[in-house]
N, C-alpha and C positions, 0 to 999 in steps of 0.2 A: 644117485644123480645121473642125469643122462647129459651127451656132448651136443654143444650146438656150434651151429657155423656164427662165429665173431660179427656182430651186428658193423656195418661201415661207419668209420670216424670213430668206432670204440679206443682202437690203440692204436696208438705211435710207436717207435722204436728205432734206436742208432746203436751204433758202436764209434764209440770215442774214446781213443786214444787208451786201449783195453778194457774199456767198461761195457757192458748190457744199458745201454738205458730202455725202460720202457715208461709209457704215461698212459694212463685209462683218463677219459672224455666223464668228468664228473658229472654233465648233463645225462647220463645214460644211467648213472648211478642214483641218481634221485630219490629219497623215499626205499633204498635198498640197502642190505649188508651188503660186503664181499670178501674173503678171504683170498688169498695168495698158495697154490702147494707149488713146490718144486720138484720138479720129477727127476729121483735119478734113477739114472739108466742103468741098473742095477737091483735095485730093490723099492722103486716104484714113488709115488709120491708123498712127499712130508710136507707137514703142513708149517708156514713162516710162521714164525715169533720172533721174539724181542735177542732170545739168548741164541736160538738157532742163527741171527740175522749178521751178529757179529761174528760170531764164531766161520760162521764161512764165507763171509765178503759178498753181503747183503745188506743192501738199506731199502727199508722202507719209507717213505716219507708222502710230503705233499707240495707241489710248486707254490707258485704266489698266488695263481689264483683256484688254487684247493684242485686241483687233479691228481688225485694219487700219483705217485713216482715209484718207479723201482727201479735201480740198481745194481749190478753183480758185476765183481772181478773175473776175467777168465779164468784167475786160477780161485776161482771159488770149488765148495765142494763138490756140487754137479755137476760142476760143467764137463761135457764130453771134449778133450782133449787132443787134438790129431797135429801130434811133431810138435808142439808148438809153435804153431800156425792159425791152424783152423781151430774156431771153435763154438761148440754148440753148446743152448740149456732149453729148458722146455718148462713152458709154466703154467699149470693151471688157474686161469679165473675163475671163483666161484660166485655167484649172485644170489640171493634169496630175497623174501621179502620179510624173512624170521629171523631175529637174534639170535635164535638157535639153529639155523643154518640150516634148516630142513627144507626137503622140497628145490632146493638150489639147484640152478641153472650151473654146469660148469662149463667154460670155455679154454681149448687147448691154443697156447701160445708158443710158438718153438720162435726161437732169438739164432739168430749166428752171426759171428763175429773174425774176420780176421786180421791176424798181428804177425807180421814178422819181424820188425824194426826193433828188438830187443835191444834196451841196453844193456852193460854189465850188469848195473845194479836198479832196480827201478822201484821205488817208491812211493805206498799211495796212503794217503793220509785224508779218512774218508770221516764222515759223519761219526760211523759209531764205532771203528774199526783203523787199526793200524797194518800196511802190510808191505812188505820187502821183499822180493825174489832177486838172484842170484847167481850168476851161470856159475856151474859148476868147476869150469875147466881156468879160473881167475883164481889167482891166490889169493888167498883172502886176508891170510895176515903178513903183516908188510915185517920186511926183515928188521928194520930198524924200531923195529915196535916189539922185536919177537918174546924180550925179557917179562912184559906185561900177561902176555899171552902164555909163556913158558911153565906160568905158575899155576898153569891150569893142568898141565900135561898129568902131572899125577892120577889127577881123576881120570884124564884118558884111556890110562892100562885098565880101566874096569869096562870100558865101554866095549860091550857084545860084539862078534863077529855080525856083521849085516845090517846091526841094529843102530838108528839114529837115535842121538840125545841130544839134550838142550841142554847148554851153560847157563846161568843168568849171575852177572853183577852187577851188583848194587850197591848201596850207601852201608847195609846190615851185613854184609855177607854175598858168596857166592853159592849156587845151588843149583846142584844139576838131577833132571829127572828125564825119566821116557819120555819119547815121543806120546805112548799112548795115557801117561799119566796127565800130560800139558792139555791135554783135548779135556781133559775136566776139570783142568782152572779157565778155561774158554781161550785156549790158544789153539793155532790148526797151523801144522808143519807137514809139508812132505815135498815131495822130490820128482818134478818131471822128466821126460828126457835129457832136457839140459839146464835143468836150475833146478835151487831148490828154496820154498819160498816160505816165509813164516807170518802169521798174521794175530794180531795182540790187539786185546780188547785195551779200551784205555783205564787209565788208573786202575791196572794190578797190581796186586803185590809185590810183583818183580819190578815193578816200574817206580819209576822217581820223577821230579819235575824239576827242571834247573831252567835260570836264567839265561837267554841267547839276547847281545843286544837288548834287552829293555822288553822281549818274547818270553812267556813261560812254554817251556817244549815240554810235553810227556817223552819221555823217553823209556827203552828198553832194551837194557845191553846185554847181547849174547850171543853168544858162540855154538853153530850146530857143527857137530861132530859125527865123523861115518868112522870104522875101521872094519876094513876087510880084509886080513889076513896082513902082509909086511905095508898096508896103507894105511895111512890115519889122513885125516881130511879137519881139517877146520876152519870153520866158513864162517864169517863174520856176518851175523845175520843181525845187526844193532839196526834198529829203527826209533828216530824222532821224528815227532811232528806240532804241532802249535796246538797250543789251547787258547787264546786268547790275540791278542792282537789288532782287537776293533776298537776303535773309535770313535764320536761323532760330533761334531757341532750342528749347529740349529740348520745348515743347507747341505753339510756332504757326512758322507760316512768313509772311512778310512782303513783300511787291512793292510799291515803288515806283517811280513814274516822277515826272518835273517838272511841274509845273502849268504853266509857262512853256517853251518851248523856244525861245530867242533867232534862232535862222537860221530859224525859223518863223515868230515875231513879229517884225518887224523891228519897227513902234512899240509896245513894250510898255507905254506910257503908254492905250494906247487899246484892251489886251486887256480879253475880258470872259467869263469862263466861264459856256457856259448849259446844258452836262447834261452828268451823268456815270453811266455805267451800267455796270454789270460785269455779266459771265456765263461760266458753266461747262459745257463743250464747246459747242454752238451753243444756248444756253439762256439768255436774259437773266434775271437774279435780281431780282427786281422788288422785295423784302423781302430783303435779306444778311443782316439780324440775327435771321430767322426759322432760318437753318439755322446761327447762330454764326458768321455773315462779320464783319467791321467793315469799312467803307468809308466812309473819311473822307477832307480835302481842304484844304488851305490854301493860301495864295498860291503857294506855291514848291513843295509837293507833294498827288501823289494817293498813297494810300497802301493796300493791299488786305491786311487779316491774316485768315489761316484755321487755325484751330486742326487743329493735328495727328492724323486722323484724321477727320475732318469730313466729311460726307453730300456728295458729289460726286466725290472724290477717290477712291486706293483706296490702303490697307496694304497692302505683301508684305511676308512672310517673306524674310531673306536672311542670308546666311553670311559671316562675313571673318575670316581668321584663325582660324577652330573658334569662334566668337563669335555666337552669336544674337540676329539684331536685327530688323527692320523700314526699309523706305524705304516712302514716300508720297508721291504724286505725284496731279498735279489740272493738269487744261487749263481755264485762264483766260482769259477775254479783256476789254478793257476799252476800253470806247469815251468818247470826251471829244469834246465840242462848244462851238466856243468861236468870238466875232466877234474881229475888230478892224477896223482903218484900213484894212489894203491887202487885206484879204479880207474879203468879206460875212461868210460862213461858212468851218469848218474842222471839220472830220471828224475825228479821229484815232482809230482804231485799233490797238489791241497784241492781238496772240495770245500765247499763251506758257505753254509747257509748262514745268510745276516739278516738279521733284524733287529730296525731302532729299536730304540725307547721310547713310551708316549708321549708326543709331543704333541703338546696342548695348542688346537689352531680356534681360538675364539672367533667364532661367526661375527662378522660383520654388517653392521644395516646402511644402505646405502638411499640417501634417502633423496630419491630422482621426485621431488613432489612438483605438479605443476601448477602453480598456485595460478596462472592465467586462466586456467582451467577447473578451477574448484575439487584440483582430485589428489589425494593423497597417493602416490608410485612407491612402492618402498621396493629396492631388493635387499634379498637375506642372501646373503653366500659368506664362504666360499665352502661349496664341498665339494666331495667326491661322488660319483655314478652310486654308490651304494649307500646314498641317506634318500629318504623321500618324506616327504610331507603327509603327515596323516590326516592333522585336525589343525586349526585355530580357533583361537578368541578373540572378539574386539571389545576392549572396553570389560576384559573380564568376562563376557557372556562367550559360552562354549559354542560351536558350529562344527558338524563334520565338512567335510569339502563339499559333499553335494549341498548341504545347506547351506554353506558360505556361497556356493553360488547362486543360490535359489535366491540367496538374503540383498542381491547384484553385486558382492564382493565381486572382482574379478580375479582367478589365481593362476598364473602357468611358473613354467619352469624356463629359464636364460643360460645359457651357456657362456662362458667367459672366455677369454685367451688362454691362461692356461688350465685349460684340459678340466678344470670343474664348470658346477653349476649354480645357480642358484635361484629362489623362486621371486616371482614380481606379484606383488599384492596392491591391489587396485582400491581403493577406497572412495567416495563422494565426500566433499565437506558437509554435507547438507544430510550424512548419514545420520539418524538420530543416537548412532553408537558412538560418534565422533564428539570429544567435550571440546566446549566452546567456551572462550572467556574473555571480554571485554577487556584492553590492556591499552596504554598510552592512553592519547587521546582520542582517535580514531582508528583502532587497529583492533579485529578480531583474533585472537591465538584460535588456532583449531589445532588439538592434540589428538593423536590417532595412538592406543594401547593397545599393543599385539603382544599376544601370547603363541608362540609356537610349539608345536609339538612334533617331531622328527623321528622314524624309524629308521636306525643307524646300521648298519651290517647284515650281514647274513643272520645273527643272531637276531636280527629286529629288536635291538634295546632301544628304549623310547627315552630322546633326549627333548628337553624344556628349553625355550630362551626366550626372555621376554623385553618389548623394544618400546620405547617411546619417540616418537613421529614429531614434530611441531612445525606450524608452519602461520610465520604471521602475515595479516593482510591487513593493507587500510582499506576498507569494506564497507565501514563506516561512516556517515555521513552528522556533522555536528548540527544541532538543532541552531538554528537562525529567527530569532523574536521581531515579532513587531510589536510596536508600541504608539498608544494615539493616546487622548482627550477629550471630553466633553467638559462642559461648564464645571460641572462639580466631581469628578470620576477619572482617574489614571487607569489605563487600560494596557495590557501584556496579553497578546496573544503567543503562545508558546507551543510547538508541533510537538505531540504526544508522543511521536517515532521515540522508544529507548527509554521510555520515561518509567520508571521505580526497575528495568530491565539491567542497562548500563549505566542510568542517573537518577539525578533527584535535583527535585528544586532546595533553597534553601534560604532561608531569611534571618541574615547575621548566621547564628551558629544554631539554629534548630532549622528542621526539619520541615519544610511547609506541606504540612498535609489540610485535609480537609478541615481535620479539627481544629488551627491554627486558622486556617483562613477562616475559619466562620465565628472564634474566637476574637480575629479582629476586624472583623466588619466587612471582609472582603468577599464578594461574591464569587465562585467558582463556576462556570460553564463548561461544559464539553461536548464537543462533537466528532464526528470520524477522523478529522484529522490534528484536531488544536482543544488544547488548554486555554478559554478565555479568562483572565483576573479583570476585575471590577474594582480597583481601589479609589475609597474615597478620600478627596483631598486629604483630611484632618484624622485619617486610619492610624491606627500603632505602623511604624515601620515609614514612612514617608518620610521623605529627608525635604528638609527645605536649604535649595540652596543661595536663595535670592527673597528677603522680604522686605517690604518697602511699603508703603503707602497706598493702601488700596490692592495689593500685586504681591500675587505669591508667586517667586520661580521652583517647581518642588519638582521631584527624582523619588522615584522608585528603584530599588533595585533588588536583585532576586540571583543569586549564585546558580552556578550547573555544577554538581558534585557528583562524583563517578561511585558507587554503592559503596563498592566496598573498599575505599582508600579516601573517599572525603576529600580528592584533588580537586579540587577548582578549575572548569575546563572553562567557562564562559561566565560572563557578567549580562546579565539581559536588565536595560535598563530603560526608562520611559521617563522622559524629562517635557514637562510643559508648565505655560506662564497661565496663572487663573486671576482673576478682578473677582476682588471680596471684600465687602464692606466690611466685616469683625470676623476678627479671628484672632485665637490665642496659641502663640509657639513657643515649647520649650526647647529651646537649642541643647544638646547633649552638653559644652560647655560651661551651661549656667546661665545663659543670654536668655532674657524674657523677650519676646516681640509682644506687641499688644494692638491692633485696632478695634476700638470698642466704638460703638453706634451708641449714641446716648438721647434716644429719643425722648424728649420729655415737653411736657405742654407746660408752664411755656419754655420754647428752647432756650440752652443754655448756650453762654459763651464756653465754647470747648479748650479758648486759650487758657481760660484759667481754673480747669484742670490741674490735676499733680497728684504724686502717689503718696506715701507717708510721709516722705520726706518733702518737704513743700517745695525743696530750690531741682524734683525731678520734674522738668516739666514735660510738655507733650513734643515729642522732634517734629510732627507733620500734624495737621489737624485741617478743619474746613466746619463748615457749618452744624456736620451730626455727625464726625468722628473726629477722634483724637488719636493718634501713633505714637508709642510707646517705646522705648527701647533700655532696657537695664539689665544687671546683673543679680544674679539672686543674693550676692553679698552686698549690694549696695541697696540705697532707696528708704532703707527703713525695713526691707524685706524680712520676716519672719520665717522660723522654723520649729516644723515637730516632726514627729512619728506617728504614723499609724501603719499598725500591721510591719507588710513588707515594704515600704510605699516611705519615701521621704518628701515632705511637704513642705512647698514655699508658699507666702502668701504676702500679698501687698493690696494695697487699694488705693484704686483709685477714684478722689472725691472731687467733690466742686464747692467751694466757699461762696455763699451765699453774699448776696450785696444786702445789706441792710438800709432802713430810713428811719427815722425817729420819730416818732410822732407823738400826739397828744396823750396819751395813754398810757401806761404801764407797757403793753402789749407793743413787740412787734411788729411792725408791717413788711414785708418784700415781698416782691414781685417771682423773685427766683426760688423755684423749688429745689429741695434739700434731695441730692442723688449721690448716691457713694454704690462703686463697683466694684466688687471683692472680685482680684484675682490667682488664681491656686495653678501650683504649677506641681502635678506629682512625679518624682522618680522612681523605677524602687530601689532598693536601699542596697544592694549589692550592686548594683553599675556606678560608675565612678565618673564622675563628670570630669572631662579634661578640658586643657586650655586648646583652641582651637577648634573651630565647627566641624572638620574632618579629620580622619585619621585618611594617612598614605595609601590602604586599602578601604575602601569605602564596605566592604564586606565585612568588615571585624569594627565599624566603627560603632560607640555606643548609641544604642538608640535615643530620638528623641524622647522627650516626658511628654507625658498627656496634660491638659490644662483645661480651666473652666472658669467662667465670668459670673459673677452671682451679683444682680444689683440689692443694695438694702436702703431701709430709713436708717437715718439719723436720729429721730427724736427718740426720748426716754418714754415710756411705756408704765402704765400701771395696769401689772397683771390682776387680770377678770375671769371671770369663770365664765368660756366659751358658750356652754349650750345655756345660760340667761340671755344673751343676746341676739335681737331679729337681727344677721348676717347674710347676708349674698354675696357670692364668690361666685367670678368666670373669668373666662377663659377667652380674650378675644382672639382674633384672627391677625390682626392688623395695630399701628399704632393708633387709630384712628377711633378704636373703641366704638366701632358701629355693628361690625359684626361679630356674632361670639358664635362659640362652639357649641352642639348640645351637651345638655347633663351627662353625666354618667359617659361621657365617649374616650376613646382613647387617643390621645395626641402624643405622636409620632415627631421631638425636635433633637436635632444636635444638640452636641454638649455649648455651643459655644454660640447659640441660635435666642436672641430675644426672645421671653416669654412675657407676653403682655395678661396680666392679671389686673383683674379689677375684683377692688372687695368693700361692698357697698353694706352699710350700717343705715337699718329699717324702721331702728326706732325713733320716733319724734322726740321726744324727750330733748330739752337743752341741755340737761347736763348730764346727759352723754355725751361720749367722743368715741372715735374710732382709731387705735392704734394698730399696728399688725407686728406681734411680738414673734410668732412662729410661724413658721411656712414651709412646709414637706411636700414631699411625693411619695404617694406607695405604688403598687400592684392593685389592690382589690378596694372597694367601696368602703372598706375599713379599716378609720384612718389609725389604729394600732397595730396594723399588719407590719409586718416586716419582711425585705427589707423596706427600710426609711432612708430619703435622698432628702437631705434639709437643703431649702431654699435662704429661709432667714434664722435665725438663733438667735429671742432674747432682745429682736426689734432689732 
């Protein structure tokens, strides 16, 4: 590999409070490997790892937002040393674009650093590493402690003229080895001009973990030993430092260490705390409560809380489970200085890199819709700079962004107060992606279904959340009916606007469609804007609510039902007064109305009238009608069945006045008329007491009725095709003009039919009775169906 000159903004680098720090600019690193050598000035460059990195007071790492770090103690192994002051290391960059490191770029970094402010004892308590140094010329073991220490002294007499050893005790025992044997359990001891410093991986073998305060400390207790000729030396080389100590609730995160650490203090009666300082990556915070630190302190603890998210640290985005949340993480460091009895001074030192736990931050839909505007606003947030939008759905159908805009989605990004974003999605009500659904009375829901799709981190893992929008409007506009009259015709103009979309007509409890209206006689019209109905006075469904003598007051009515819940939003109703000579009404109650037209040559007196029961007489009458009014339980009224159909029937006759005269034979003047009247129900509606029910919508309908005039007189049956017969069809009472043969006549049910049936033979003894009288369809008269006029005379 060849050397190149360091590209600018590659690296950064301090010296803080005897560390190296340096940082590489991970923008430059892109799309590369890079390794680390350490060059020592003696036998050339070694390349970093994991074991080399503790062993001689090296960390490698990476800040909060991924720039490589690196770290070294001065008294790491490299480092070039001068008096304990100055001091220098030098470090190879290397760069490739091969995992196998070939072809690499290397770049020469030299670091310098100076320190004189030693304390007695200084203590650094780093990522991966523990380390202690110790001026030489401080006793190290305190008099009043010496019985503890004394019991070591035996092992002492072995220890080599010049040569350093390590003590260690522990929970198992004590155990002393070389200097050069300790460097292959990953321990590094030696001895500068004026200290001598030892540096312990964590959890060795020599090492144990005991409670401080409510802290689990690693610790490592031992004693370095020199003896050179009548000197013995022993140095209390014990180092703790914290394993644990974080905390968090849902807004801060909390680091404590002990204000006292006992295998540290050995007389705790004579500690005395004289500064404590914290900082953020190699940064002292000389004010914490300016950026929202707290940094407080009492006998037994230091205690460091940082609110979660807080100016030093950094948020990510992160995914677990399909679950959107955030970790936060911040490089702290805290130094403490403190006297006592067997130390002038002490130093202590923590680094320590924190990060939460995932904490789940569920995206929120904020839904700014502006319904004055027909537009669906949604934002989605809260995130962090490091999620973006890749794709959505509306409505389930997929779009990438460009086609979400092509499609007039509108999408951008908004930024909020604190420091995230989030995206605004623009939709039209009038989208055809947009579900629409008729609701209340005049209110449209429009619902907007968005699916998101989100690329989270650096990793770009693809997070889902899917939102529902609503937004109701009265929009809607209720149809408003008109309704008139002609002579014989109830008429409903009704605006087609919504009609089988958000409603429906409805007559009583079925459904008025076509088939229905042309079922009961009703004409249907339409044009571009209206529904015209045709109802004829005497149709199924006509409510009468006024009958009287000659004068019918009748109502139609016709419900507005919403599709799909059958509410009742409107009654559209067409009430008018009609003048009608005959006509037969069946009240839903059981009430028969009747004015019957009794034409007959020569006319009869219509007072005396009456139905079967002779004391029902006529309530209103005049010259050619009579008005009727009974109950189908009273009069003499009869009953059957047919089919589905309950049948009432009464008649109404006229008693003929008689004269006596010379002869056996009868003479009168008055012809013999009797008027069959039928009132059918069918048989599942229930006649109630009272013309209406409280909802005129649910009330039973009226029955259909029909008037059939007959003879009276007895009959002896003949055999039809023997006798010259003529039968027609007048027009009129008057018997002048008649109908042609064979034609088709078009009469209500309740409309006189004026028949004449004339007998052609001369013969005297013959006569002419009329025992049957039907109607078919076709010219033959055994067709079926068959509508009987008379039955049996």
């Amino acid at each position: 590999s060849a050397l190149y000159v360091l590209p600018p903004g590659f690296v950064e680098s301090s010296c803080r409070s005897r560390i190296f720090w340096m940082k590489l600019n991970k923008l430059l690193l892109q799309g590369k490997f890079f390794q680390l050598e350490i060059n020592d000035p003696y036998a050339g460059p070694v390349l970093l790892d994991e074991k080399l990195a503790s062993r001689c007071g090296y960390v490698l790492s990476e800040d909060m937002w991924g720039n490589p770090v690196f770290r070294a103690s001065v008294l790491g192994c490299h480092v070039a040393n001068e008096a304990d002051e100055l001091f220098s290391l030098t470090v190879n960059i290397k760069i490739s674009s091969f995992s196998s490191m070939r072809a690499a770029v290397t770049y020469t970094y030299p670091m310098y650093c100076s320190y004189s402010s030693w304390a007695s004892r200084e203590i650094v308590c780093e990522e991966n590493y523990m380390e202690v140094s110790v001026k030489t010329d401080v006793p190290a073991v305190s008099n009043d402690y010496t019985v503890a220490w004394m019991s070591a002294l035996p092992e002492t007499q072995n220890v080599a003229y010049q040569l350093w050893q390590l003590m260690f005790v522990s929970p198992s025992g004590r155990k002393r080895i070389m200097v050069s044997d300790a460097a292959k359990l990953g321990y590094s001891f030696n001895n500068t001009l004026s200290r001598v410093y030892l540096r312990a991986p964590y959890h060795s073998n020599e090492s144990h973990v005991s409670v401080v305060s409510g802290v689990n400390m690693n610790m490592v207790t031992s004693t370095s030993m020199y003896r050179q000729r009548w000197l013995l030396l022993l140095i209390d080389t014990t180092v703790s430092c914290p394993v644990d100590g974080i905390s968090f609730t849902d807004t801060t995160l909390t680091w404590t260490v002990p204000s006292v650490i006992p295998t540290l203090v050995v007389q705790e009666s004579t500690f005395l705390s004289k500064n404590i300082l914290m900082g953020v990556d190699d940064q002292v915070i000389v004010h914490p409560e300016e950026k929202n630190y707290l940094l407080e302190h009492n006998e037994t603890h230091i205690r460091i809380t940082i609110p979660i998210g807080a100016e030093g640290g950094k948020l990510k985005s992160s995914i677990s489970g399909g679950v959107y949340g955030v970790i936060y993480s911040i490089d702290l460091f805290l130094e403490h200085t403190w006297t006592d009895a067997d130390w002038q001074t002490t130093k202590y030192t923590v680094i320590k890199s924190i990060t939460t736990p995932f904490m789940p931050q569920i995206p929120t839909v904020i839904n700014n819709t502006l319904p004055e505007e027909s537009l669906f606003n949604v934002a989605f947030g809260h995130f962090l700079s490091d999620v973006s939008l890749v794709a959505i759905a509306i409505g389930n159908v997929p779009f990438t962004l460009r086609e979400a805009q092509h499609q007039g989605f509108k999408i951008y990004e908004t930024l909020f107060s604190n420091r995230t974003k989030g995206f605004i999605l623009e939709v039209s009500f009038d989208d055809p992606y947009v579900l629409k659904e008729y609701v209340n009375r005049n209110e449209t829901k429009y619902t907007l279904l968005v699916n998101y799709t989100m690329s989270v981190g650096p990793e770009t893992t693809l997070y889902y959340h899917s939102a529902e929008v609503e937004c109701v409007i009265a929009d809607i506009e209720l149809p408003e009916a008109v309704g008139y009259c002609d002579e014989e015709n109830l008429y409903l103009a009704i605006p087609t606007f919504g009609l089988h979309q958000y409603w429906n007509l409805y007559l009583h409890n079925k459904l008025l469609n076509r088939h229905v209206a042309l079922t009961n006689g009703y004409l249907a019209v339409t044009n571009s804007t209206h529904l015209i109905l045709q109802i004829p006075l005497f149709a199924v469904g006509v409510i009468y609510e006024e009958v009287s003598f000659q004068k019918i007051k009748a109502r139609f009515d016709v419900a507005l039902r919403k599709v799909r819940t059958m509410e009742t939003l409107q009654m559209f109703s067409v009430s008018c007064s009609f003048n009608s000579s005959a006509f037969i009404i069946c009240h839903p109650d059981g009430t028969i109305m009747i004015s019957a037209q009794m034409k007959t040559v020569p006319a009869i007196d219509m007072s005396k009238t009456k139905l079967r029961d002779s004391s029902c007489k006529p309530r209103e009458y005049n010259e050619g009608h009579a008005f009727f009014k009974f109950h189908v339980t009273t009069c003499g009224t009869s009953v059957r069945f047919e089919g589905d159909h309950i049948i009432y029937e009464n008649e109404i006759s006229y008693e003929k006045e008689t004269l006596p005269g010379q002869s056996i034979s009868t003479i009168t003047r008055d012809p013999d008329y009797r008027l069959t009247v039928l009132c059918y129900y069918r048989a599942k509606e229930t006649l109630v007491l009272g013309a209406f029910a409280s909802d005129p919508s649910t009330s039973p309908p009226f029955g259909s009725g029909t008037m059939v005039p007959r003879s009276n007189i007895a009959v002896y049956r003949r055999i039809r095709q023997a006798l010259n017969v003529v039968s027609r069809v007048s027009k009129d009472e008057s018997f002048v003009e008649f109908y042609e043969p064979n034609m088709a006549i078009l009469k209500r049910p309740v409309e006189p039919v004026f028949l004449e049936v004339e007998l052609k033979d001369e013969s005297p003894s013959i006569e002419l009775y009329l025992e049957n009288c039907w109607v078919t369809r076709s010219l033959d008269f055994n067709s079926t169906p068959r509508w009987n006029i008379t039955v049996d005379g």
